[in-house]
BALOVEX-135128 format. One record per residue (C-alpha): residue in three letters; x, y, z. Coordinates in nm, 3 decimals, decimal comma. Layout:
REM residues N
{site ALA {X Y Z}}
...
REM end
This chain:
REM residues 415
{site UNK {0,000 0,000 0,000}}
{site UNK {0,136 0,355 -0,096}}
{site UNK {0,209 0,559 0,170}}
{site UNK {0,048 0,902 0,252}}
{site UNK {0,191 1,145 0,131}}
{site UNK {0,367 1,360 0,492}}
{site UNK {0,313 1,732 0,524}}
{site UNK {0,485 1,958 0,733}}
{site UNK {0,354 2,061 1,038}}
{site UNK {0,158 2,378 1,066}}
{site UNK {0,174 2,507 1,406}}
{site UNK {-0,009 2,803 1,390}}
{site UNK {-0,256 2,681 1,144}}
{site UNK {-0,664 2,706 1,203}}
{site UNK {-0,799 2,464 1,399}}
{site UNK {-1,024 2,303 1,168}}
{site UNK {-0,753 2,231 0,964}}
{site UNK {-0,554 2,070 1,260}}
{site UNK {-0,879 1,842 1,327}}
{site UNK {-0,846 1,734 0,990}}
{site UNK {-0,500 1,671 0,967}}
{site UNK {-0,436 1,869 0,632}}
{site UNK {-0,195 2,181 0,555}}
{site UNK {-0,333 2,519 0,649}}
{site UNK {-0,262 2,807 0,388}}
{site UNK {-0,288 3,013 0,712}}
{site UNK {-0,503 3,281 0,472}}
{site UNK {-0,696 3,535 0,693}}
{site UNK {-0,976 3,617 0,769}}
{site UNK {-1,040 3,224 0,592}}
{site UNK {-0,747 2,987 0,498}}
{site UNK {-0,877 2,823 0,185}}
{site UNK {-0,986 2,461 0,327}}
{site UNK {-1,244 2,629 0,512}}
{site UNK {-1,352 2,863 0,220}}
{site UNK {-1,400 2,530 -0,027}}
{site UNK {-1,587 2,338 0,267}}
{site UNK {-1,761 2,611 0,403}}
{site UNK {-1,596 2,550 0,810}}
{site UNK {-1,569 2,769 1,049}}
{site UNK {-1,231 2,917 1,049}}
{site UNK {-1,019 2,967 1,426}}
{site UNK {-0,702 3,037 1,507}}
{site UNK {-0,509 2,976 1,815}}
{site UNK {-0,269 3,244 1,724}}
{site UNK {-0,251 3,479 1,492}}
{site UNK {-0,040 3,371 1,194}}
{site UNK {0,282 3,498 1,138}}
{site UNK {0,326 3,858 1,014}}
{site UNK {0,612 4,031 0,830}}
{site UNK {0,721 4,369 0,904}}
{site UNK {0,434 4,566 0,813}}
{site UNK {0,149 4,362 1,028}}
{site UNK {0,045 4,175 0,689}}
{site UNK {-0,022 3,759 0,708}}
{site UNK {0,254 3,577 0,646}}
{site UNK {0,252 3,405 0,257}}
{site UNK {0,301 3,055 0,311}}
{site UNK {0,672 2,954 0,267}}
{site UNK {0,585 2,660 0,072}}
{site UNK {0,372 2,848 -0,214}}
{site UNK {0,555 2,839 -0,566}}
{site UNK {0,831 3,127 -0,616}}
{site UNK {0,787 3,308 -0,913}}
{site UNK {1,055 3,570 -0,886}}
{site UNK {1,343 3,363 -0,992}}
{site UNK {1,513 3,447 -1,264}}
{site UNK {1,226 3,722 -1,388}}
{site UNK {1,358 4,074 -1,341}}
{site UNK {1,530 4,040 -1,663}}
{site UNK {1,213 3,903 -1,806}}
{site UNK {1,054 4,185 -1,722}}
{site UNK {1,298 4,458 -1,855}}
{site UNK {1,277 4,265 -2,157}}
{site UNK {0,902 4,283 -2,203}}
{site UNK {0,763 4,614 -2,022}}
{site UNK {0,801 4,751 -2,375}}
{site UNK {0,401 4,664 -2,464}}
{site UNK {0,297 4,705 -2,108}}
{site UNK {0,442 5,096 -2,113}}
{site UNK {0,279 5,190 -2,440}}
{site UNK {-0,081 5,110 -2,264}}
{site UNK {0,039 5,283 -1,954}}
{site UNK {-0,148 5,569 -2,066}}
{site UNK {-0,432 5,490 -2,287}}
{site UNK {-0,691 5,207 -2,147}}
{site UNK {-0,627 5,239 -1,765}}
{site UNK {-0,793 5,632 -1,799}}
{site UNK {-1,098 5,409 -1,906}}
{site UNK {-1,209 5,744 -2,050}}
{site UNK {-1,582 5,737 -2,003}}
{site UNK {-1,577 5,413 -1,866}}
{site UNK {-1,450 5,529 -1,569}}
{site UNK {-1,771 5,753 -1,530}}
{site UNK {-2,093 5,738 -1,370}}
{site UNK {-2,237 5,775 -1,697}}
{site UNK {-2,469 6,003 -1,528}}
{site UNK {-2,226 6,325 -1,568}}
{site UNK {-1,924 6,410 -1,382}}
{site UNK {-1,945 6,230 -1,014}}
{site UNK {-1,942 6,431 -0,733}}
{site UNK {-1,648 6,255 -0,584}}
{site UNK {-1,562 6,300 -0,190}}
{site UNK {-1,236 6,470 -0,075}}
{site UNK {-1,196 6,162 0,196}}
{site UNK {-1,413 5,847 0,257}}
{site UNK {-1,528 5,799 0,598}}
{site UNK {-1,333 5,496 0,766}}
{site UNK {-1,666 5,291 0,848}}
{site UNK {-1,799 5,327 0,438}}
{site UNK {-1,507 5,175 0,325}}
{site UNK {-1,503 4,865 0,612}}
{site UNK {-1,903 4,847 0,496}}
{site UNK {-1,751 4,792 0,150}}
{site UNK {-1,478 4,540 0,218}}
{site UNK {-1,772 4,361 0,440}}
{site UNK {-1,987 4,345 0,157}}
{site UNK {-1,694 4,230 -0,096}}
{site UNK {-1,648 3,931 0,142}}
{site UNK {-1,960 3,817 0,254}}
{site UNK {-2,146 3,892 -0,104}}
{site UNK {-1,993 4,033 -0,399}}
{site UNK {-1,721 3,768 -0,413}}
{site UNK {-1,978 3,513 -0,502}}
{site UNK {-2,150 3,696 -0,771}}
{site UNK {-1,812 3,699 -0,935}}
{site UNK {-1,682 3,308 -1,007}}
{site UNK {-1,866 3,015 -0,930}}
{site UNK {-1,560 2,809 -0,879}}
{site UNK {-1,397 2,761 -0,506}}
{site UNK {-1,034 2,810 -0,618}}
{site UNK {-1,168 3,178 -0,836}}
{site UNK {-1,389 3,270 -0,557}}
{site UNK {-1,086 3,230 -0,284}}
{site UNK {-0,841 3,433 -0,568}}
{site UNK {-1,109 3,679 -0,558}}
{site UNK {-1,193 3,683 -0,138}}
{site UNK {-0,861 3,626 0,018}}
{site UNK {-0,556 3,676 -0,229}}
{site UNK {-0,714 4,015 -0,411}}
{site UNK {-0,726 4,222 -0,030}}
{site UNK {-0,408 4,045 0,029}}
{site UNK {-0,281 4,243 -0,262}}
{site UNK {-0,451 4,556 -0,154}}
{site UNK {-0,328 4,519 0,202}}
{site UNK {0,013 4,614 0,029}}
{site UNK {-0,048 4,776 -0,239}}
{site UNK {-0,346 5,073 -0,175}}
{site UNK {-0,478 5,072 -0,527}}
{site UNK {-0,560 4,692 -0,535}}
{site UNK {-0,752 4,777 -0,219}}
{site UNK {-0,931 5,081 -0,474}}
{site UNK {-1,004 4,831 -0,713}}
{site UNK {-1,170 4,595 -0,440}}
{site UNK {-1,372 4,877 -0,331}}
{site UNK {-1,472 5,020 -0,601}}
{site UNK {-1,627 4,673 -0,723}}
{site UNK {-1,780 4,657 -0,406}}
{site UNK {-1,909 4,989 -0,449}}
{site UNK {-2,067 4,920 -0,802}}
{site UNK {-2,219 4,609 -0,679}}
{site UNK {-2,384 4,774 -0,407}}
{site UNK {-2,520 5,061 -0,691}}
{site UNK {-2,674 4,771 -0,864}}
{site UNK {-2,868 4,589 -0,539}}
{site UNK {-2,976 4,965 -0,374}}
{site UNK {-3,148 5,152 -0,606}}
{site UNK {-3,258 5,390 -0,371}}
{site UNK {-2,846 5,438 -0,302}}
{site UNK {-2,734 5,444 -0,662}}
{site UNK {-2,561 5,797 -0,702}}
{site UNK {-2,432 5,759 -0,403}}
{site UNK {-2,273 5,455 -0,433}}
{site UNK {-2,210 5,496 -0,849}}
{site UNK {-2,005 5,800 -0,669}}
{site UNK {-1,798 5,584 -0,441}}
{site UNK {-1,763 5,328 -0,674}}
{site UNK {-1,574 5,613 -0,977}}
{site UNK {-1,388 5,764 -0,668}}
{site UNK {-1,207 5,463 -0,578}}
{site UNK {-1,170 5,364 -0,930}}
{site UNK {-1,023 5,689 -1,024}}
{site UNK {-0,766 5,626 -0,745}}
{site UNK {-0,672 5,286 -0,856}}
{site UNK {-0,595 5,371 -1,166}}
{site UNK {-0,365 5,655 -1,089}}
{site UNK {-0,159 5,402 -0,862}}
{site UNK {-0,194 5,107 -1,147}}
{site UNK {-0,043 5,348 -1,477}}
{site UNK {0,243 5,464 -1,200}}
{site UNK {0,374 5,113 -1,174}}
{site UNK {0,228 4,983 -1,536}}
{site UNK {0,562 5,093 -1,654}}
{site UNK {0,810 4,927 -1,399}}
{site UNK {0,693 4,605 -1,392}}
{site UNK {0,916 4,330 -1,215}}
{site UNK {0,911 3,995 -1,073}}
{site UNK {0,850 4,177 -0,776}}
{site UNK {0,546 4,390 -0,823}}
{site UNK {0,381 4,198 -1,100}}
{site UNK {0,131 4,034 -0,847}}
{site UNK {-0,059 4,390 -0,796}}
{site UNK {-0,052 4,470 -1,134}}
{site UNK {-0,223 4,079 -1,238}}
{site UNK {-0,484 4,169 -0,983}}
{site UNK {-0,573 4,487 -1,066}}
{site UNK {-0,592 4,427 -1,431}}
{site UNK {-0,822 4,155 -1,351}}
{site UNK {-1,053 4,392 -1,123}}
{site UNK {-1,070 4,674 -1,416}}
{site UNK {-1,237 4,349 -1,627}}
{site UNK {-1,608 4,339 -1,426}}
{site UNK {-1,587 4,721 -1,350}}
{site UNK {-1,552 4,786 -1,742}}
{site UNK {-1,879 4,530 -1,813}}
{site UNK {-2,030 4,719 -1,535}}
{site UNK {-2,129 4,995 -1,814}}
{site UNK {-2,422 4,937 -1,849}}
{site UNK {-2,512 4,992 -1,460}}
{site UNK {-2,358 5,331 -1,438}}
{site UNK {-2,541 5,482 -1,802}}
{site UNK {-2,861 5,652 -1,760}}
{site UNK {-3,185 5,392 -1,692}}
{site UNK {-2,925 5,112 -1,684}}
{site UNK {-2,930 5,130 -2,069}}
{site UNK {-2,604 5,130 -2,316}}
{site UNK {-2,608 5,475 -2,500}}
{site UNK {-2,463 5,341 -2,841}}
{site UNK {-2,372 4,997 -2,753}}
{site UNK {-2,206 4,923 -3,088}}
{site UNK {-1,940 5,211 -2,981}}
{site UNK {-1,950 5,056 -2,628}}
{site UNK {-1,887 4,719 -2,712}}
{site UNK {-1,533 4,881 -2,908}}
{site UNK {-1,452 5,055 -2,582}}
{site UNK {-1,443 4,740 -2,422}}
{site UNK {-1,297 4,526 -2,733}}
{site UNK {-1,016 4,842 -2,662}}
{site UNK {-0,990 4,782 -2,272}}
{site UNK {-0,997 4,447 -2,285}}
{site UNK {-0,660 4,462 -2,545}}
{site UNK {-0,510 4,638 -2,333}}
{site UNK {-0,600 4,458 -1,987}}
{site UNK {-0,427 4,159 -2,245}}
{site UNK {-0,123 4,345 -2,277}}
{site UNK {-0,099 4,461 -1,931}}
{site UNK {-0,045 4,099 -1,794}}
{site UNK {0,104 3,939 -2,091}}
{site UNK {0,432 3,974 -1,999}}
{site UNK {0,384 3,760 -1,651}}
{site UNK {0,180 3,528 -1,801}}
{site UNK {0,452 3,269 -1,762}}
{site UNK {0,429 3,341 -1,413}}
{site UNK {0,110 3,295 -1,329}}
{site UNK {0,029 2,906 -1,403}}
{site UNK {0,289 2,794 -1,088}}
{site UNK {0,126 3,081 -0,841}}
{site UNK {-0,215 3,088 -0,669}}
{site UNK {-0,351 3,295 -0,962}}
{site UNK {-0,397 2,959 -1,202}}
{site UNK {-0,723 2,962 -1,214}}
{site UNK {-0,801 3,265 -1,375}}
{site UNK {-0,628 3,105 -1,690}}
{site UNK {-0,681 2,739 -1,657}}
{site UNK {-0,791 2,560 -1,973}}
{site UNK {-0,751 2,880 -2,184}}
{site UNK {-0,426 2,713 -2,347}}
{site UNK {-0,536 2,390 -2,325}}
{site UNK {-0,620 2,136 -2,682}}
{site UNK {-0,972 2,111 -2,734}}
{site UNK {-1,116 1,878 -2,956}}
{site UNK {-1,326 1,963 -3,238}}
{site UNK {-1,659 1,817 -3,154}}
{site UNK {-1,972 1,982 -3,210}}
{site UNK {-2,161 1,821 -2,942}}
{site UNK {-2,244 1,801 -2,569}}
{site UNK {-2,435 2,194 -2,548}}
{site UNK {-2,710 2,044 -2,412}}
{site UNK {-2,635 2,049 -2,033}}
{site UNK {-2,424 2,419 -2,085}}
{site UNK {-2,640 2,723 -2,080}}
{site UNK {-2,541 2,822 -2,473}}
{site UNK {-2,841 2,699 -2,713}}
{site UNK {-2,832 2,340 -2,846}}
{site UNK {-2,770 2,486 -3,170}}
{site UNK {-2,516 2,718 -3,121}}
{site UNK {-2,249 2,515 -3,349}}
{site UNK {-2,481 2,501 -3,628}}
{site UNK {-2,552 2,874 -3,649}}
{site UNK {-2,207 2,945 -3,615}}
{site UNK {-2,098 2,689 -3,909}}
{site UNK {-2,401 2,901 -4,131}}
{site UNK {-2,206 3,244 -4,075}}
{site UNK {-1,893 3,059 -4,182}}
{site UNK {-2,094 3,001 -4,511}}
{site UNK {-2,201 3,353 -4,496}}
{site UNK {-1,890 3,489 -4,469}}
{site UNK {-1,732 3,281 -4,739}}
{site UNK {-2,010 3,360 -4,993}}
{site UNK {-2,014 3,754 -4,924}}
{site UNK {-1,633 3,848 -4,821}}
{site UNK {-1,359 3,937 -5,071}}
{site UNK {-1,104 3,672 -5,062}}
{site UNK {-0,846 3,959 -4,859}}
{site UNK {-1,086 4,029 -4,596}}
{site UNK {-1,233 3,649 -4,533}}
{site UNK {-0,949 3,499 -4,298}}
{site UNK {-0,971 3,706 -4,003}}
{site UNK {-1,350 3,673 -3,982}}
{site UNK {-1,303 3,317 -4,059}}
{site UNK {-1,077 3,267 -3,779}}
{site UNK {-1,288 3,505 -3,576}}
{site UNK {-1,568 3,229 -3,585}}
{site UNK {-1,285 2,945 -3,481}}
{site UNK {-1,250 3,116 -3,192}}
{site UNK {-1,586 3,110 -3,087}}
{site UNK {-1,640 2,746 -3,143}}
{site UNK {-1,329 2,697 -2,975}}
{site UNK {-1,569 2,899 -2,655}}
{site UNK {-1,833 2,740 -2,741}}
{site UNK {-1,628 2,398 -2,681}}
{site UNK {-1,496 2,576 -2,316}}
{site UNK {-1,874 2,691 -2,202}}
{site UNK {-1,971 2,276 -2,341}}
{site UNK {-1,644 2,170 -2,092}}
{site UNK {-1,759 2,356 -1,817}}
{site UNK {-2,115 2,304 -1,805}}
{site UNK {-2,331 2,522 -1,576}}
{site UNK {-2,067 2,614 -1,385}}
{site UNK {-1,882 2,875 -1,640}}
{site UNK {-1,666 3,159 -1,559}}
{site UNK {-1,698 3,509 -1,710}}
{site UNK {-1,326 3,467 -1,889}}
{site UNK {-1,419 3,120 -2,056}}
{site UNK {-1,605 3,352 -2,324}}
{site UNK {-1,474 3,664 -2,236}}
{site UNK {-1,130 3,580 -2,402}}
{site UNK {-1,269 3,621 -2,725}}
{site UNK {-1,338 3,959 -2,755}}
{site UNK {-0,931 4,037 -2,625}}
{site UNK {-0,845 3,827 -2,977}}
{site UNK {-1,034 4,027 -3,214}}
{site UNK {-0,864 4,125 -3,532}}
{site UNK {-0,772 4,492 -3,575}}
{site UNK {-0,992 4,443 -3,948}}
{site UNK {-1,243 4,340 -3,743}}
{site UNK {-1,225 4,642 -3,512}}
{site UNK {-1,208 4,870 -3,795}}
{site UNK {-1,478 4,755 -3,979}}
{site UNK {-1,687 4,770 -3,654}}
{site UNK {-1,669 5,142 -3,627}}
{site UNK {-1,715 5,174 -3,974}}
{site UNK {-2,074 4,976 -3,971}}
{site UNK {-2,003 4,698 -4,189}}
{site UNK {-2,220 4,499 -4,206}}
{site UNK {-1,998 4,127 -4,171}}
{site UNK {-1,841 4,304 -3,829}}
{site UNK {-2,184 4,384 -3,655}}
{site UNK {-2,313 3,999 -3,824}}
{site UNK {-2,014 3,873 -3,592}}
{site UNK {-2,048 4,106 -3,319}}
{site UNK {-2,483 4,030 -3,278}}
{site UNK {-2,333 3,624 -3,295}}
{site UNK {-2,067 3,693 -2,996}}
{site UNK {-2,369 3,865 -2,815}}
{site UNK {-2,545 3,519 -2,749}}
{site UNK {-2,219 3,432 -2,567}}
{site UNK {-2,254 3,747 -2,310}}
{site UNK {-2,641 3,658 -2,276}}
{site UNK {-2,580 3,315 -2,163}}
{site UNK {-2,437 3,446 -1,886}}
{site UNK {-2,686 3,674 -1,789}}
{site UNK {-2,890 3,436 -1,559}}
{site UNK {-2,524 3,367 -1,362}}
{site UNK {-2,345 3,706 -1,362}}
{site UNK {-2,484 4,103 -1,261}}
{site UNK {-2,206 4,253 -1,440}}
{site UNK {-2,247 4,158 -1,797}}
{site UNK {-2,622 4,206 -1,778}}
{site UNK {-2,739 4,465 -2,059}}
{site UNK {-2,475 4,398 -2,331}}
{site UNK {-2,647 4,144 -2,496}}
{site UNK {-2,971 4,305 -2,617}}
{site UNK {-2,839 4,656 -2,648}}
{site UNK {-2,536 4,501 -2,904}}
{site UNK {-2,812 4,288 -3,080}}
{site UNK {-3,053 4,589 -3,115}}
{site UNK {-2,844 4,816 -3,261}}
{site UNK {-2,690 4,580 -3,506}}
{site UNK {-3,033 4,501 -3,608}}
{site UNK {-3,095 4,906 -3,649}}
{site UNK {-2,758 4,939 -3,872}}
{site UNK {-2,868 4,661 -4,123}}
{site UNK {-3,242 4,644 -4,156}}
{site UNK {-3,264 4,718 -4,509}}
{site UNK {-3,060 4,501 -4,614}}
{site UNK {-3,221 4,117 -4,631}}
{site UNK {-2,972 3,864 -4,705}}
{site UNK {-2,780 4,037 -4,406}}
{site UNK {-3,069 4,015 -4,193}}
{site UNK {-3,166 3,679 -4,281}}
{site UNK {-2,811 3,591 -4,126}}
{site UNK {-2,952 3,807 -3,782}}
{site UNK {-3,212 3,586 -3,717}}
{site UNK {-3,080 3,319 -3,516}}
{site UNK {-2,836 3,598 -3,268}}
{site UNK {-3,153 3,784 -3,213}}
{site UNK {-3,379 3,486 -3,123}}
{site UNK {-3,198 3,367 -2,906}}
{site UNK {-3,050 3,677 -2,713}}
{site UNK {-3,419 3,773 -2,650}}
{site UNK {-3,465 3,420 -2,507}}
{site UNK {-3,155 3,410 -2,317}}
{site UNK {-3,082 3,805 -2,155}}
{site UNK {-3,279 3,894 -1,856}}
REM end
């Protein structure tokens, strides 16, 4: 018989974990055993601290930093150049509601109410997974603990989820939620450009906070309604590039740290089978309707402009096979990827109108509504893309013959 595998002893581990006889992350306020099982989480003693008061990173956890400072100097070239476009979010950043009347200083006992509510509720609305909701719980206000525009970031989710549940609070907290934002992205273009095996850890989590606060657009526009979504949806094509090339450079990093999850499977071989939708929350037929706008495309594009849409349309069966994979249980970034690989054709033929771009753009929608029912923060894309792409091409029949399907079954799908 194989023997079991020894661990070192934790001494100041919770007790739960002692009870059970398994290694304690030590993670506080909840080591990570007791976030998956849902235990009560005590500790004897505090865990250990470093210098500045913070819980002590478990010496056993994978080191990154080898090695990666040259890395780093070598690759900050892409990272710099975005340092001061995207993270200004432009109006993203806003209310949407005209200029927020932002506070000179947050009272101490608003922002513990926030970092309450991120633990005990918004957390959940944001992964479905145990490993992505104890990323997002315990290791993001780790960050922030060190690095005071993580912390912004955390808030100002907080803050946008609580504009969302309190509608008789909105302005108030649409306000908190742009001043901390505003904050945290002052702190995150100041170190976008000096990125090292040191620091990248703040910069990953931050980058992954401005992702739900940018699909958060539609909460902060007027009646909770995109103004323009075609031009949105570009805004955050445009963000998303650049939250791509913010963390690019570390990317190598990430799959032996505690951040895995938010990129497991996304590099992994897929097969190529067409079946198995019918326990995932796309429609049954989503493979056939995206193997008719292959047609489509094939039949209408000039033979220089066919490849990127035609490997625009790979990559959403190659989603579609991810959403199949993961069955009800789908995180935001198994479809969300997509829009971060969009051709720059595609882009410019999007704010031009054309009419194959907004075809593509109405099919991608179906993707965001089937995740309606699961996440707040993507609620309202769906429809608003798929209405105004219906607005653009009207009169013109073969094109919106091609429509049918996206806007059949976003109307059955968004909330």
């Amino acid at each position: 018989m194989p023997q079991r595998r020894k661990h070192a002893k934790s001494r100041t581990g919770c007790t739960e974990c002692k009870r059970r006889k398994v290694k304690c992350d030590e993670s506080l306020p909840v080591c990570f055993n007791c976030t998956r099982r849902g235990a009560n989480c005590r500790f004897e003693s505090a865990p250990q601290t470093n210098n500045k008061g913070l819980a002590r990173i478990p010496a056993d956890l994978p080191s990154t930093f080898q090695a990666a400072d040259s890395y780093f100097i070598n690759n900050n070239v892409a990272a710099a150049s975005w340092r001061y476009t995207a993270p200004n979010l432009s109006h993203l950043s806003g209310s949407g509601r005209g200029t927020p009347s932002l506070p000179n200083a947050i009272p101490w006992d608003r922002e513990v109410e926030l970092m309450h509510h991120w633990c005990t509720v918004t957390v959940d609305t944001l992964a479905v997974g145990p490993e992505l909701r104890h990323l997002w719980r315990a290791v993001m206000p780790r960050e922030g603990y060190e690095n005071r525009f993580v912390m912004h970031g955390v808030l100002s989710m907080s803050a946008m989820h609580k504009a969302y549940l309190v509608s008789s609070q909105l302005d108030t907290y649409l306000n908190l939620s742009a001043h901390h934002q505003v904050l945290g992205s002052e702190g995150f273009r100041a170190i976008l450009g000096n990125v090292t095996g040191e620091n990248w850890r703040p910069v990953f989590c931050y980058a992954g906070l401005l992702v739900p606060y940018i699909l958060c657009l539609p909460v902060r526009s007027p009646n909770g309604k995109l103004q323009g979504p075609i031009l949105s949806l570009l805004d955050l094509i445009s963000c998303m590039a650049g939250v791509q090339t913010a963390i690019n450079p570390f990317l190598e990093l990430v799959t032996p740290s505690e951040f895995y999850p938010t990129v497991r499977g996304l590099g992994e071989a897929i097969s190529d089978s067409t079946e198995g939708l019918q326990c995932s929350l796309l429609p049954v037929d989503t493979f056939d309707a995206l193997t008719n706008l292959r047609l489509f495309f094939e039949a209408e594009l000039v033979p220089e402009k066919k490849q990127p849409y035609l490997d625009a349309v790979k990559k959403l069966e190659t989603a579609a096979r991810l959403v199949s994979r993961a069955g009800l249980d789908i995180e935001v970034g198994t479809t969300l990827f997509w829009i971060s690989e969009v051709h720059q054709s595609i882009i410019s033929d999007t704010q031009a109108f054309e009419h194959p771009a907004l075809v593509l753009m109405a099919h991608f929608a179906v993707f965001m509504a089937a995740l309606e029912k699961t996440y707040w923060h993507v609620r309202g894309w769906a429809k608003g893309i798929v209405r105004d792409v219906n607005n653009q091409i009207s009169d013109q029949p073969k094109v919106a013959q091609v429509l049918t399907w996206p806007e059949k079954k976003v109307w059955e799908l968004a909330l």
